[in-house]
N, C-alpha and C positions, 0 to 999 in steps of 0.2 A: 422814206427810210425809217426802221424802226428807232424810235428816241430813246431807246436801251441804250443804244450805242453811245448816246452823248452822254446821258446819265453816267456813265463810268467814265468816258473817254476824258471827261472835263476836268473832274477833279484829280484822274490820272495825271493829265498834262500840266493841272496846276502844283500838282506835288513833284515835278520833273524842276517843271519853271521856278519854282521858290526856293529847292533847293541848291537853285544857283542864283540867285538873287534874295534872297529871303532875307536877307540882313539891310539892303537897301532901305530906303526911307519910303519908299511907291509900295515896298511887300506889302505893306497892309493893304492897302487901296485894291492889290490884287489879290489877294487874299479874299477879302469880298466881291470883287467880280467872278471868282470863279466859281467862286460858291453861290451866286447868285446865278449864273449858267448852267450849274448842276440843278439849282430849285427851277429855273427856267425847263430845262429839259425834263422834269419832274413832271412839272406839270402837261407838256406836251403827252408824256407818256399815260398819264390820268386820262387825256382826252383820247388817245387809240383805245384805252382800255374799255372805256363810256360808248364809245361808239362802235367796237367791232369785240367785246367782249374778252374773257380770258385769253391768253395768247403764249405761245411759244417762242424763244429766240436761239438761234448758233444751238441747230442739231439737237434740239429738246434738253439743254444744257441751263436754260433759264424758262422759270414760268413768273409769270404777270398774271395774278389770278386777286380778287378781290379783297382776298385775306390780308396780302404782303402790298398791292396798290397805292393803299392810303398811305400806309408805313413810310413807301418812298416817299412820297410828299411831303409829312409830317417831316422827316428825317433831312431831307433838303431843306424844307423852311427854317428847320432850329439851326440847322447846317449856318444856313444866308447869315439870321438875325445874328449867330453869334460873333459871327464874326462881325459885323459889322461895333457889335458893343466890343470887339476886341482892337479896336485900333484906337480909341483912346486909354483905355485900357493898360496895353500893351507900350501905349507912348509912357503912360506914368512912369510903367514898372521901368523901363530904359531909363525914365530921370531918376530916381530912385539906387539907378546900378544893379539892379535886379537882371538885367537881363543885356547879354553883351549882342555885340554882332553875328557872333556864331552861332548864341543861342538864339537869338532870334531865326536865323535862316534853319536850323533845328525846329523850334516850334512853327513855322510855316507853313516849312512840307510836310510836317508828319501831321498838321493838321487835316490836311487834303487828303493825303494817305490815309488817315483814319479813316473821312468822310467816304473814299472810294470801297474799302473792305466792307463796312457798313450795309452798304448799298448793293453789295453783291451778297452779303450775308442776308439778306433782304432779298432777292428776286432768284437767286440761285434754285435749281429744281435739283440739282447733287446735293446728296446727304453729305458725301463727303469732302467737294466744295465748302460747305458749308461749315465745316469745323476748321479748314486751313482757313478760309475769312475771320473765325472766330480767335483765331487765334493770333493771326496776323494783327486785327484790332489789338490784340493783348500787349502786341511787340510794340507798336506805335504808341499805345496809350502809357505803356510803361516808360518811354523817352519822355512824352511830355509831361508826365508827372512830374519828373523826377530835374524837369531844366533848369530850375533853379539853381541846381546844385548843392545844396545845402544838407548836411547831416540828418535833417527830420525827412526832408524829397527825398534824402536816396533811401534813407528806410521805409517810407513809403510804396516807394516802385518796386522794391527789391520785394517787401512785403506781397506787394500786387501781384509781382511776376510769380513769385512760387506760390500761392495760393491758389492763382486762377490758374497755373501749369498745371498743379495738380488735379485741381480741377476739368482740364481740358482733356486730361489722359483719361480718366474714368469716364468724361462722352464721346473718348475714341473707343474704348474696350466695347462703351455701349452700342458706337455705331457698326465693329466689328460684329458683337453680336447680331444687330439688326439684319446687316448683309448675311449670316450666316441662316438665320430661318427665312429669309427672301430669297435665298441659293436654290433652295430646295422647291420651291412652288414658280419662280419665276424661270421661262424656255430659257435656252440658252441661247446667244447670240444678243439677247437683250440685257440695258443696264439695267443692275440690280440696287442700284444707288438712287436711280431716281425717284424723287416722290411722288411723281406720277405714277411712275409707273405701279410702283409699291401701294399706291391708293386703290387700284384697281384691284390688287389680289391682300387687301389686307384682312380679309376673312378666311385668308388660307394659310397666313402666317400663324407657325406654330407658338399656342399660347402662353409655355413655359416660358421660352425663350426672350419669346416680347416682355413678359414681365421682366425679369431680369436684365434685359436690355435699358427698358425706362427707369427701374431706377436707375442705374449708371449715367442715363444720360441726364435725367430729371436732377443729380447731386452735380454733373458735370456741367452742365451748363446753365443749374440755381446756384452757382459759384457765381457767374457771371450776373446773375439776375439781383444777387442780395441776400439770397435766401437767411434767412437763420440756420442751422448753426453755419452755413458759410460763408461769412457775411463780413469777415473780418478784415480781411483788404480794404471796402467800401469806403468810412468813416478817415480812415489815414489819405486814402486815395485823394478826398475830395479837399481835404483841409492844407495839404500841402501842395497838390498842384496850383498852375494857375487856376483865378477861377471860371474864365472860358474853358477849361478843360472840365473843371467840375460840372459847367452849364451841359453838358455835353455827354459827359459819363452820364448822369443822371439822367439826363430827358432823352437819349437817344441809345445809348450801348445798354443799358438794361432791358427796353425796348427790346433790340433787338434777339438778348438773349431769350426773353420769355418769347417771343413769337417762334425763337424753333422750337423750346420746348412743346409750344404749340401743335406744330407739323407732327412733332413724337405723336402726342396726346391723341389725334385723329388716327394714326395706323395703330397704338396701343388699343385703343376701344375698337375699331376692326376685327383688330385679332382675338380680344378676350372676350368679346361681347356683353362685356362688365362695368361699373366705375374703380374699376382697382387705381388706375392714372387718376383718376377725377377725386377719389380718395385722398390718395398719394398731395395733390394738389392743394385741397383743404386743412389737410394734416399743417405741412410745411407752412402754407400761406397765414393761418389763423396762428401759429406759431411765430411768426415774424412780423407780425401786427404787434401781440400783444408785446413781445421783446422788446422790438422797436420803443414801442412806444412809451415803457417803463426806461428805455435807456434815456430818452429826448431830456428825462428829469436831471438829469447827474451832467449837463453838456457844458460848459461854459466857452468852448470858441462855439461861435454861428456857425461857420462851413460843418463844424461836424455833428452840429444840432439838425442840420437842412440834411444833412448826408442819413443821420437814420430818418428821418421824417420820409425818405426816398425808400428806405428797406420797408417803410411800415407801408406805403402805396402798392410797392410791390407786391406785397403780400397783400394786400387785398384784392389787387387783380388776380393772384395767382390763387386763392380762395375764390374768386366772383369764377375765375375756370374751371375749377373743381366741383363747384355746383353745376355747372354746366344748364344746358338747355339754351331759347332764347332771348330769356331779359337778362341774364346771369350774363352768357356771350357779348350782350351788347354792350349792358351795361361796364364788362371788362374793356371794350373794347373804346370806349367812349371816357372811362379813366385812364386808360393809357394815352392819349391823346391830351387829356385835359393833362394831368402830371407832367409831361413834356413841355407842353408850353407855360404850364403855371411855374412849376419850380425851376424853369429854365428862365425865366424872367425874376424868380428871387434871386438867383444866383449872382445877376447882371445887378442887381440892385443892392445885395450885398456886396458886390465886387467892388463901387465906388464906396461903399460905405468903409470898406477894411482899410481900403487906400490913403482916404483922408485922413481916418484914424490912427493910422501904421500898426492896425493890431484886428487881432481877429475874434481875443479876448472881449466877451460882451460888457463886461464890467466897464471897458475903456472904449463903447462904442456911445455915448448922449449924445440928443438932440439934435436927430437930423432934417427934423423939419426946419431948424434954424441953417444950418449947413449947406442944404440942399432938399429946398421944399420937395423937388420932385422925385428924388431920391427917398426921401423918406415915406410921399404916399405910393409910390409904387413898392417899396417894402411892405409897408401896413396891409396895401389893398392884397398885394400877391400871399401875404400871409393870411388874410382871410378868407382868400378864394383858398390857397390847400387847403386849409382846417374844415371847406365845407358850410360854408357861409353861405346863404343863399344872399344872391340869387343866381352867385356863378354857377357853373355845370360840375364843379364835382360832388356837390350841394347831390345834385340829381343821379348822377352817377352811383353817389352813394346811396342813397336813397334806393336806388334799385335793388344795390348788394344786398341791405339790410331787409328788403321787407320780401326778398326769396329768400334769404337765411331765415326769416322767421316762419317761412311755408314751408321749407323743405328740410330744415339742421335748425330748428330750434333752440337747441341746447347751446349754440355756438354763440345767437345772436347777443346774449348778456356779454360775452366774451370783448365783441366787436365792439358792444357801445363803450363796455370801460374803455377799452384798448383808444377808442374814436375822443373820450372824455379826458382821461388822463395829456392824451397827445395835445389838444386845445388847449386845455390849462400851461403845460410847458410849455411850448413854444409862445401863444400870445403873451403870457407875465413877461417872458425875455424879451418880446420883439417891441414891447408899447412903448419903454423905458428909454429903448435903443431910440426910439424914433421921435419920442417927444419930450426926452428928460430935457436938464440944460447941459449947455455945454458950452466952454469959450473957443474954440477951434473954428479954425476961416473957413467962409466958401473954398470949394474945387478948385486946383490951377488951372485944368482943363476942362469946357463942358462936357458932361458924359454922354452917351449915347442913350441917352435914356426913351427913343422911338421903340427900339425893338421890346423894353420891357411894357409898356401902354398898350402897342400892338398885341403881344400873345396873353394880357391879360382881356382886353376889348374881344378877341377870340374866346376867352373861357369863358367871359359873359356872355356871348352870344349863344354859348353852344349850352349853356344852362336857360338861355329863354325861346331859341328856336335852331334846330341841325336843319341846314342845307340840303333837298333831296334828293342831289347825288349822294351827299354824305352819309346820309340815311339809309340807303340804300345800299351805298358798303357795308355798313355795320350790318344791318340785316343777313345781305350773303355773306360775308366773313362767318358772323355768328350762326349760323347753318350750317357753314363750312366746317366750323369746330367741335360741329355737336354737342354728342351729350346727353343726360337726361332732358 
């Protein structure tokens, strides 16, 4: 039986189940098995894919093809880990009074509800599936945001929601437009939504159109991605939700939004036989670098210093596409991955840090090596694997971007390094202080989960001194599959 089916069915059923129990004292515990049954069925589905190649499901309605493969996995695992750091977590916030009965049975399932839209926003072969998933993500993440309840949560979510609406309407015009030059060349009787289908006649899609189309969609769903200038949701989103929610926006719904932009980007250069997309990409990407990373200077809470540190990654992947070809692909392709689990792991590491402190302000965050040794090296180390530290992998990752910017866009690479220098400087002076000043404040009430943060950084180390050959081997086809110069 195809393992598509559990990959959705799972975390379906865990968001049915929790929110009729989710307040219970066991929802957490289930909370993590379902989500470890969703990374379970992940991985089964990695293994159809390895053994009998790209594949179809339910009437050409979903493709599993090497591009979107890894993603599911990737997006399960951060799925598992977070939750699993979300049940001590999640018990504080309850002693604290943060979070009642109801809202806890609220953040449960609409956990799982995220995870499941996600996941089909991920293997969906409908263009137009694929913006109700996008959007659906926006409805659910917008509750969790906002659970707290609190004056700054709801202008956060409220913030969220009409940003990313707007945003989601201009990658419906865009994806009206796209069915409407795929009307015209694709038979009739056949869907004109699928991307398959649309892959095969995308040198016959009219080239006006498609351009016009990809902006719309490339601002509609670089809302979702970070982009600069729409980027403004982001930074509130991630400071006032929980911050398993922010683990999660960051290393996995951003993800998801640049891989459609992706899909666009392969029928746009089809059709124009151009880099107008791959332009387009550079432009926006090397623009959100450098923003980003002049704003990291002015931050004083940590979640919204982590939160552009997330828009300035982005944009680099979305630069590393823009150049396109195959180290550029890979290389984006191997930052996106790293990013997920690196900053998905500061998250989890800031998350006990705010707790003990009851502040998110870094001024009131010292010496967490006294506090919480483990806690504060998993801060330090996961802040030097982002910043590109060798000998983790975004070390290398980066390394790629930068030395095909200086082969191919020259002009940009001075851009990258400030943009890469400035960002080092801000965040390391904030984060050394936080982790080794003094401070008189106790050990944790509770021990933290602190496996999942050691695990996805031990993952970023590795993949900065040797990638796996299946692993390797997706990025390669992925990066193929994207084209490019």
């Amino acid at each position: 039986m195809n393992a598509l089916y559990f990959v959705f069915g799972i975390p379906l059923l865990g968001g049915l189940v929790l929110a009729l129990v989710g307040h219970r004292s066991y929802a957490r515990d289930l909370n993590v098995a379902f989500s470890t049954g969703s990374f379970i069925a992940a991985c089964f589905l990695s293994v159809q894919v390895i053994d009998h190649g790209p594949m179809f499901a339910m009437d050409k309605q979903f493709l599993i093809d090497p591009l979107n493969v890894f993603l599911v996995s990737l997006t399960a695992f951060v799925g598992m880990t977070t939750a699993i750091f979300s049940r001590p977590y999640m018990r504080v916030e309850e002693d604290h009074g943060k979070m009642t009965p109801s809202r806890m049975r609220l953040y449960h399932s609409m956990y799982q509800f995220f995870a499941v839209t996600m996941l089909v926003a991920l293997t969906t072969n409908n263009l137009g599936t694929l913006w109700v998933t996008m959007e659906a993500a926006t409805l659910t993440t917008v509750l969790l945001v906002s659970v707290y309840r609190t004056p700054a949560s709801l202008e956060a979510a409220w913030k969220y929601f009409i940003l990313c609406g707007v945003g989601l309407a201009q990658a419906l015009f865009g994806t009206i437009l796209l069915y409407m030059a795929a009307d015209r060349v694709i038979p009739e009787g056949v869907d004109a939504l699928l991307w398959s289908n649309l892959n095969v006649v995308k040198g016959q899609l009219n080239p006006t159109i498609m351009s016009v189309a990809f902006v719309f969609l490339l601002l509609g769903y670089g809302t979702k991605v970070g982009l600069v200038p729409v980027h403004n949701w982001l930074p509130d989103a991630h400071a006032e939700g929980p911050t398993p929610i922010s683990a999660v926006l960051s290393g996995l719904l951003l993800n998801v939004a640049l891989y459609a932009v992706l899909r666009f980007k392969v029928l746009t250069d089809g059709a124009l036989q151009s880099n107008f997309a791959g332009n387009l990409l550079i432009g926006f990407g090397l623009l959100s670098v450098v923003a980003a990373a002049f704003f990291l200077s002015r931050q004083k809470d940590v979640k919204r210093m982590f939160a552009y540190s997330s828009i300035e990654h982005m944009g680099l992947m979305t630069f590393a596409f823009g150049l396109g070809g195959p180290v550029a692909n890979f290389a984006g392709l191997l930052h996106m991955t790293l990013h997920s689990l690196i900053k998905s792991a500061i998250f989890f590491s800031v998350g006990h840090a705010t707790q003990k402190a009851g502040s998110q302000i870094m001024d009131d965050i010292r010496g967490l090596m006294k506090v919480s040794p483990t806690v504060g090296w998993g801060l330090m180390l996961g802040t030097l694997a982002i910043l590109g530290m060798p000998p983790f992998g975004v070390f290398a990752s980066e390394f790629l971007i930068l030395t095909t910017a200086m082969r191919d866009l020259p002009w940009a690479t001075p851009f990258l390094l400030l943009a890469l220098g400035v960002a080092f400087a801000s965040i390391f002076s904030r984060v050394q202080p936080m982790v080794f000043g003094d401070t008189v404040l106790k050990p944790l009430e509770h021990p933290p989960a602190l496996l999942p943060v050691f695990v996805h950084l031990a993952l970023g180390l590795m993949l900065g001194l040797y990638i796996p050959p299946y692993l390797n081997a997706w990025y390669l086809q992925a990066a193929l599959l994207i084209g490019g110069q």
